[in-house]
Structure formats: structure tokens, C-alpha cells
C-alpha positions in Angstrom: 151.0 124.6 89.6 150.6 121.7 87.7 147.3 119.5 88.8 147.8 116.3 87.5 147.9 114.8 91.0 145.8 117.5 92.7 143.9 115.1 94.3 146.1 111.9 94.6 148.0 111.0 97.7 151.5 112.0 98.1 153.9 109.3 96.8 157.4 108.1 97.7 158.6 109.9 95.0 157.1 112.9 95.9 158.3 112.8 99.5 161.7 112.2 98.5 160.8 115.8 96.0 159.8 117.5 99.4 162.8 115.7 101.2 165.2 117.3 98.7 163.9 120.1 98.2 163.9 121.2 101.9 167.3 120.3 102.1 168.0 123.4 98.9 166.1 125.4 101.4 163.5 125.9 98.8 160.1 127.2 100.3 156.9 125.4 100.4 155.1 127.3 97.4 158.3 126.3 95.1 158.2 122.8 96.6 154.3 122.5 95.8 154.8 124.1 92.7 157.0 121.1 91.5 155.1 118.2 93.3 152.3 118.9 92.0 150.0 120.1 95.3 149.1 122.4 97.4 151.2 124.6 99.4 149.5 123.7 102.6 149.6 120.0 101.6 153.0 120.4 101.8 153.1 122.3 104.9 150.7 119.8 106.7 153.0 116.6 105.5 156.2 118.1 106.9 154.6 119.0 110.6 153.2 115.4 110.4 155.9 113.9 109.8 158.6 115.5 111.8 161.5 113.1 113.6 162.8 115.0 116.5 166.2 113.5 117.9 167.7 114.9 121.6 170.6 118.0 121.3 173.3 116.4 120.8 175.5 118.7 123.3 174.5 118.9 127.0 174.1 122.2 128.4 175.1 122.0 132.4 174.6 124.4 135.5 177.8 125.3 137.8 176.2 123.4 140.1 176.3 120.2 137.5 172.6 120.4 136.8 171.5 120.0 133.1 169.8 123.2 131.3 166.8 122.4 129.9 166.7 122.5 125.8 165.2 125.2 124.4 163.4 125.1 121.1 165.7 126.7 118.1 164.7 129.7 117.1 164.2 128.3 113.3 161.6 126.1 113.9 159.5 128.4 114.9 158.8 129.6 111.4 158.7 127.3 108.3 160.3 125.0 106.9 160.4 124.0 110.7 163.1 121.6 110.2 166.8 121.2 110.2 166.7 120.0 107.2 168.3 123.4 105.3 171.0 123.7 108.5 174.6 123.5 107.8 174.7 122.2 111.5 172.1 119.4 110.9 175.4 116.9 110.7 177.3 118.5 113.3 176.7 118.8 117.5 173.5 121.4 118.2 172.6 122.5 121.7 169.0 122.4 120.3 166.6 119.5 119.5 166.5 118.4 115.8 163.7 118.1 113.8 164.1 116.6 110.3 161.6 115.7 107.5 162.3 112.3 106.4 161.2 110.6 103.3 161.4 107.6 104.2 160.3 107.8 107.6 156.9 109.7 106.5 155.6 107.2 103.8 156.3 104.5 106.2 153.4 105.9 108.8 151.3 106.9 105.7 151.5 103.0 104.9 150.5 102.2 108.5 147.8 104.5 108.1 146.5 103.3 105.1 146.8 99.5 106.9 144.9 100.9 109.9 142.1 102.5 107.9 141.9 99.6 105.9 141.7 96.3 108.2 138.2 96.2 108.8 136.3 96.0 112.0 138.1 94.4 115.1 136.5 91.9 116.2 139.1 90.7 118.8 139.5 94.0 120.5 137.6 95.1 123.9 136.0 98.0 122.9 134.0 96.6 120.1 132.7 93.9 122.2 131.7 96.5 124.7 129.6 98.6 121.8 128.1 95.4 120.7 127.2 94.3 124.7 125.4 98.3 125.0 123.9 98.3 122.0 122.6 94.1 122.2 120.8 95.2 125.8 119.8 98.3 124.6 117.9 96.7 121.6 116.6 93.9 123.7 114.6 96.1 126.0 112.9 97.7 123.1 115.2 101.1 123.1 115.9 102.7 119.6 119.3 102.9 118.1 119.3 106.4 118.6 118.1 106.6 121.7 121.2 104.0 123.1 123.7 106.5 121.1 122.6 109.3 123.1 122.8 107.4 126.4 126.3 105.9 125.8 129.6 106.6 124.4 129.4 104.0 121.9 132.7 105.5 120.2 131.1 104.8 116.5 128.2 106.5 114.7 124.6 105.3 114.2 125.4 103.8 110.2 128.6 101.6 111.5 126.2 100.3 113.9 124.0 99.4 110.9 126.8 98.3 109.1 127.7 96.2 111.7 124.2 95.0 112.1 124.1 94.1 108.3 127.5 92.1 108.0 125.7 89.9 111.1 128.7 91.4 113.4 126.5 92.1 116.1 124.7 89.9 119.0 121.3 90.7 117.7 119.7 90.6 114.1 117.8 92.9 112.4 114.6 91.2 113.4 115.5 92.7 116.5 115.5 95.9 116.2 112.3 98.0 116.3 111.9 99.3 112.4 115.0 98.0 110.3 113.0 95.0 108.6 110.6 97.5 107.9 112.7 99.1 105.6 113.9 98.0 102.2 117.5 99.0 100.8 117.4 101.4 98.8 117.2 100.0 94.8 120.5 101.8 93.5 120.4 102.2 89.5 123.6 102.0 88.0 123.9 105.0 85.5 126.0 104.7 82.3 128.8 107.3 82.1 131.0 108.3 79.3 134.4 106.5 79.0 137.4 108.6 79.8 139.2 107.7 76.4 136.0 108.7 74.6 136.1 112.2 76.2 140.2 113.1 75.1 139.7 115.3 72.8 136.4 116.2 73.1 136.6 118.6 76.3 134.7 121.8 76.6 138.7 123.1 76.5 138.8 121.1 73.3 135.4 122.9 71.9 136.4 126.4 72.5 139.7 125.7 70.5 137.9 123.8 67.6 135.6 126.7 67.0 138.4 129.6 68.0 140.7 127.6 64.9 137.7 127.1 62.5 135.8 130.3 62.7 132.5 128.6 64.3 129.9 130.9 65.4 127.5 128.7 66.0 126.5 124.8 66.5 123.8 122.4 68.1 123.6 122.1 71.9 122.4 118.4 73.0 120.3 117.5 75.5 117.9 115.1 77.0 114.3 115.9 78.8 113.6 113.6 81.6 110.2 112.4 82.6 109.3 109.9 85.0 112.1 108.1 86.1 113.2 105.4 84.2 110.7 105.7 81.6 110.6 107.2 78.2 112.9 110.6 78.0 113.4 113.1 75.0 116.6 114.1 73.3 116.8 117.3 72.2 118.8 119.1 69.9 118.6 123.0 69.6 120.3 125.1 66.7 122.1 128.1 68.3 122.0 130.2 66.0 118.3 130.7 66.1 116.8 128.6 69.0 115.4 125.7 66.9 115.1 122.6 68.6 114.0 119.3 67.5 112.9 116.3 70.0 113.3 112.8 69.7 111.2 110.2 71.6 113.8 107.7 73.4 112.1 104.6 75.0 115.1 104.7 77.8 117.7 107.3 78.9 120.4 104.7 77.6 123.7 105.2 75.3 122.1 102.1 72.9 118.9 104.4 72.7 120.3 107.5 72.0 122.4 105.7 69.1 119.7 103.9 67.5 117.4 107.0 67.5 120.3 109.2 65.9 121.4 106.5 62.8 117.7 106.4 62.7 117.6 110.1 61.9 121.1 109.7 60.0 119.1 107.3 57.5 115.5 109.0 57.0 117.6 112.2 56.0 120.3 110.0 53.4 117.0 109.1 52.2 116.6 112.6 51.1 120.1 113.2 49.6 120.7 115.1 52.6 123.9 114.6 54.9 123.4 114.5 58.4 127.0 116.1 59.0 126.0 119.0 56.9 123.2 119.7 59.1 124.9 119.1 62.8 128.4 119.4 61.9 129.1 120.5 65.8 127.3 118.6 68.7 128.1 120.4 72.4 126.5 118.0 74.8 126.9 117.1 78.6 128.3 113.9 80.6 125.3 112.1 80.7 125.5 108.1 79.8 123.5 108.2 76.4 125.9 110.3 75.5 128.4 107.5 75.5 128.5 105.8 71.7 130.5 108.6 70.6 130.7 107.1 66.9 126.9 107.1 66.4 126.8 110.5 66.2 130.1 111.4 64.6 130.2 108.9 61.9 127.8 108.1 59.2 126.0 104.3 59.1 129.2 103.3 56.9 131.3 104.7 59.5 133.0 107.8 57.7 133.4 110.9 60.1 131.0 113.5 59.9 130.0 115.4 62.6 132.4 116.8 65.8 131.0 115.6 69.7 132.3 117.8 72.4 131.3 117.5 76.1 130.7 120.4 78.6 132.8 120.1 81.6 130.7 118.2 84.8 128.3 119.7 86.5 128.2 122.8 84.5 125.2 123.0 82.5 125.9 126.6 81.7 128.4 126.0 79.2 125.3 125.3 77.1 122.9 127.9 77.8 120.4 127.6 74.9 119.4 124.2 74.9 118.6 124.5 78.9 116.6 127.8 78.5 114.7 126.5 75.3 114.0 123.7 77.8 112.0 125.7 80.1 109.3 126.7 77.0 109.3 122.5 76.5 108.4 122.6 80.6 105.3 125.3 79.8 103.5 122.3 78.1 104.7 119.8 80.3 105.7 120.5 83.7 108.7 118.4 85.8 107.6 115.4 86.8 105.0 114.5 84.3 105.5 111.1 82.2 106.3 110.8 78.7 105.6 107.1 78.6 102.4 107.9 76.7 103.8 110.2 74.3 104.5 109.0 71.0 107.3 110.7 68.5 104.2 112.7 66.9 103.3 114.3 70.6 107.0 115.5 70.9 106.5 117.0 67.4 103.2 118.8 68.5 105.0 119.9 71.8 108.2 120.9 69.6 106.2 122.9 66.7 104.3 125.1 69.2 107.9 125.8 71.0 109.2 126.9 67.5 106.7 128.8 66.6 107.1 131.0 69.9 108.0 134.3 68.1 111.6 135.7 70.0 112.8 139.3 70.8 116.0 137.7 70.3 115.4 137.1 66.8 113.8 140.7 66.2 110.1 139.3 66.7 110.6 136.2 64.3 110.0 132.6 65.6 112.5 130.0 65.2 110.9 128.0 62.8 111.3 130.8 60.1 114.8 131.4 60.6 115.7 128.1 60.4 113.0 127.4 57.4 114.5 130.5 55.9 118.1 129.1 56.7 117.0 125.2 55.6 113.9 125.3 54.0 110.6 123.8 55.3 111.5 120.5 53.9 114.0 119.8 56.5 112.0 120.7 59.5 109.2 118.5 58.0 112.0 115.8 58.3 112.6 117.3 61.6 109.4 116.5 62.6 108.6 120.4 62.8 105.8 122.5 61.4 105.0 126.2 61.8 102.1 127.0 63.9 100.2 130.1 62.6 100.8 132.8 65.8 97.3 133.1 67.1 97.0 129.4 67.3 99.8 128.9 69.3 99.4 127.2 72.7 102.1 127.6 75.1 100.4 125.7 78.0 99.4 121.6 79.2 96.2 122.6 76.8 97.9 121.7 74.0 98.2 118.0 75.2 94.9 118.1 76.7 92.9 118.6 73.3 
């Protein structure tokens, strides 16, 4: 089933699909198949929308009295219409009930007008929720407590919304704790554009390394601290756990990208490429994510690196970066600030973390893989430096020094 418009509304076009294809007397898996939905989406709009029309032939007593219709047979089970019946057209001692197109987008219209027109002022029932809530509030009850006693026929946060848009016969001053309160501050986050994201799909990744041979690449990732203070992006070589940090003085898309040509430049300094470094970047959805270019392209803006993003909400489709993230949280735990931390505290943090020796790496740490792999001169670029083993301090100690 094809789920382009999985979670769209059905259309007129789709309707007249369903309309045509009950008439075939297809079923309503092949029917879904081809719309596009569900099979009980399509089950649900045909009994919603049926049009029954009176038996057209009149069943009498001998005694003149009309029989009373009894339902056909056929519409007990699905499709539940007439719609496949050779006798649809003709006369039927039964009731008919046919799916119409055109009939059924017509009440989803008048639906969609309905849920749409906003709060009725004119009509009685609103004036009688805003009469028991008004007396209630003026002799000092609490919203809650006038819900519980009446039958206001709307919930507690239409009230407030009503309250809010000034709807109501009282103001917020009257009620007992609302100017109390202050709405809630709602930070808008960045996100990453949908047209930056074709191509670069975790279904996108898995074919790019499948096609080239890839065994390994660097998983991306940013450390929050307090919110919306300084936060660290981190970048963790699969192949043997290294991950470097980069202070960020924001968790914003123009941060990320000055940071990474920042790095791009410090290592063309050294005649060394950042594309033949981190070739492959897997990363998630977040916002700082978003200036794709800045870390695909070099500061002249040839291409040079691949960005790939997981899927939503499924941080384990990079696994490394999040568990090497938990050694980072060792040092310093959620919920501690990194607005004191300077670029050389998230080297400190990050050389200790490397020098962590791994069973995964037969009892080696990561900095000597990747020193091995490298060479120490690129982890000093890094920011990186091995930490002799017994001096290693896996704890907030380290910070505390």
C-alpha cells in the first residue's frame, strides 16, 4: 500500500476511486491498496456515508396491509451497499443503500465548515456556559469546581480560551489564580527544511554506504546543557569511538556552521582536507543541523563531505555517538551548564573520554586507534591529547581541579 497520503484526508478524487471501485465489486483491502489508506479508512467512509433510499416495490398483506422492509441480506456483510448489485437500477423489495461520491465529500465539506467556524456567539447554549460559569466565578468558586457542578458542555481549556479571546462576562482579573500565571514563553526551534533532507534520508544512507562499500563514518551530535545556553557538538569516528567536541555559543544552524568552516579552515591550514577526514556525516533532525552546505562543501563551495539524517525520533540509528555520550555525562552530569566552559574545558573533558581504554577495541583507548589511524597531529588539531591511563579521571573531579 502505497503511503503517500497515509495521513491526508480523503479527496474527491479518492472518493470517486472508492465510488468506482465498489461498483467493480472490488473489496476494501484492493480499494485501499489503490487509494492510498487504510482498509478500515475505507470501511469507516463507506458506513458514514451511506444514502439509503425506500424499496422501490411495496410488499402488501391479503388484507391490504404493507409488509414491513426487511434489511437485504447483502448488507449485512461488506461492502454494505448496492453499489456492486445488478438490481441497483432496477425495482428491489429491499431498502437501498449506495455509496456516493459526491454525496460523501459534500458532508465532509460541512464538517470541515462546522469544525471550523469558531465559537458561537449567537447560539443559546453558549450564553448559558458563559451565565454558569460568570456566577460561578463571581462568588469566588474555581473553574474546576463550576465544571464538576454543571454540564458546561465544553472542557476546562475552552473556557480559558474563551476567557483569553475576552468571549466571556468576566475577565481574567476575575478569576481566583489566572493573572497569577504567566503564559508559558514558547521558543521557536529551527528544523531542517524538507528540500534539504531529499536525498539525505537514513533510507538514503544505508544505500550510499551499501553502493560504496562504507563500513564506517562519523555520527553527529550535539550535548545540551542548560537551556538555551552554550551546547557541544560532537562528532564521534565509528570505527573506533573517537569523538571530538566543539564549544557552540547557541544550539543554532548559524552556530553549528560557523564552528564547522571554522574547523574546515584551521585544518586547510595544515594541507589537510576536511572531506578526507569526515567524508560521511550521519546526524539527527535537530535545527543546527540545518545549513546543509556548511558541512558538505569546502569555504569555496566545492563538495566534500556526504550529510545524511536519521529518521525522527530515532536516535538509535546512531548508536555510537549517544553511548559515547554517556562517558561525556560521567564528567558532567544532565543538567549542569556549559556557559562557563571554554573550547579548552571541552578538550580536557574530550581527551579523558578518549583515553578511556575499550574492550571493544581489545583493551586499546580510542585515541590510539585513531592516532595510529591519523597520527597525533590531527587529534592535536582535534583538540585531543592522550591521557597517560593512571591519570585518567572519569568523574566531575576532573572539572573541579
Amino acid at each position: 500500500m502505497s503511503d503517500k497520503n497515509k495521513s491526508k484526508h480523503l479527496t474527491m478524487d479518492d472518493r470517486l476511486e472508492i465510488q468506482e471501485g465498489l461498483t467493480r465489486g472490488e473489496t476494501f483491502k484492493t480499494i485501499a491498496h489503490r487509494v492510498g489508506k487504510a482498509q478500515t479508512t475505507i470501511s469507516r467512509e463507506v458506513k458514514r456515508n451511506l444514502v439509503i433510499n425506500a424499496a422501490t416495490v411495496r410488499r402488501m398483506n391479503p388484507d391490504g396491509t404493507p409488509i414491513e422492509s426487511t434489511p437485504c441480506p447483502k448488507h449485512l456483510k461488506a461492502p454494505f451497499v448496492c453499489n456492486p448489485c445488478e438490481k441497483r437500477h432496477r425495482h428491489c423489495s429491499y431498502s437501498k443503500q449506495l455509496y456516493s461520491a459526491k454525496h460523501a465529500q459534500k458532508a465532509y465539506e460541512t464538517l470541515l465548515v462546522e469544525a471550523r467556524e469558531g465559537i458561537p456567539l449567537n447560539k443559546q447554549n453558549f450564553y448559558e456556559m458563559d451565565r454558569i460559569v460568570s456566577d460561578g466565578i463571581k462568588s469566588g468558586q474555581h473553574l474546576y469546581h463550576i465544571s464538576q457542578t454543571n454540564d458546561l458542555g465544553v472542557s476546562k481549556s475552552t473556557v480559558y480560551r474563551h476567557l483569553h479571546r475576552g468571549y466571556l462576562s468576566v475577565s481574567a482579573v476575575d478569576f481566583p489564580r489566572v493573572v497569577k500565571f504567566k503564559p508559558r514563553r514558547i521558543k521557536k526551534t529551527e528544523s531542517i527544511p524538507k528540500e534539504a533532507k531529499r536525498g539525505r534520508t537514513y533510507e538514503d544512507f544505508q544505500r550510499f554506504i551499501e553502493d560504496n562499500d562504507i563500513s564506517s563514518w562519523i555520527e553527529m551530535d550535539t550535548v545540551i546543557g542548560r537551556i538555551g545556553g552554550k551546547v557541544i557538538l560532537t562528532l564521534n569516528f565509528t570505527f573506533c569511538n573517537f569523538m571530538a567536541g566543539i564549544l557552540l555559543d547557541d544550539k543554532t544552524a548559524a552556530q553549528a556552521a560557523k564552528k564547522i568552516m571554522d574547523l574546515k579552515r584551521l585544518l586547510a591550514a595544515h594541507t589537510i582536507q576536511f572531506g578526507e577526514i569526515f567524508p560521511l556525516l550521519l546526524t539527527d533532525n535537530g535545527g543546527e543541523f540545518a545549513h546543509v552546505s556548511a558541512f558538505e562543501n569546502t569555504p569555496d563551495g566545492e563538495a566534500e563531505t556526504r550529510l545524511f539524517f536519521c529518521d525522527p525520533m530515532r536516535s538509535s540509528q546512531k548508536p555510537r555517538v549517544e553511548k559515547n555520550h554517556t562517558l561525556f555525562r560521567d564528567i558532567v552530569p544532565k543538567g549542569e551548564s556549559f556557559d562557563d566552559f571554554t573550547q579548552e574545558t571541552v578538550n580536557l573533558i574530550f581527551s579523558h573520554v578518549n583515553s578511556v581504554k575499550r574492550k571493544s577495541l581489545n583493551g586499546k583507548s580510542p585515541i590510539e586507534v585513531f592516532a595510529f589511524t591519523y597520527g597525533e597531529e590531527l587529534a592535536e588539531l582535534l583538540g585531543i591529547r592522550a591521557v597517560p591511563a593512571n591519570q585518567v579521571l572519569q568523574s566531575p573531579k576532573l572539572l573541579r581541579g
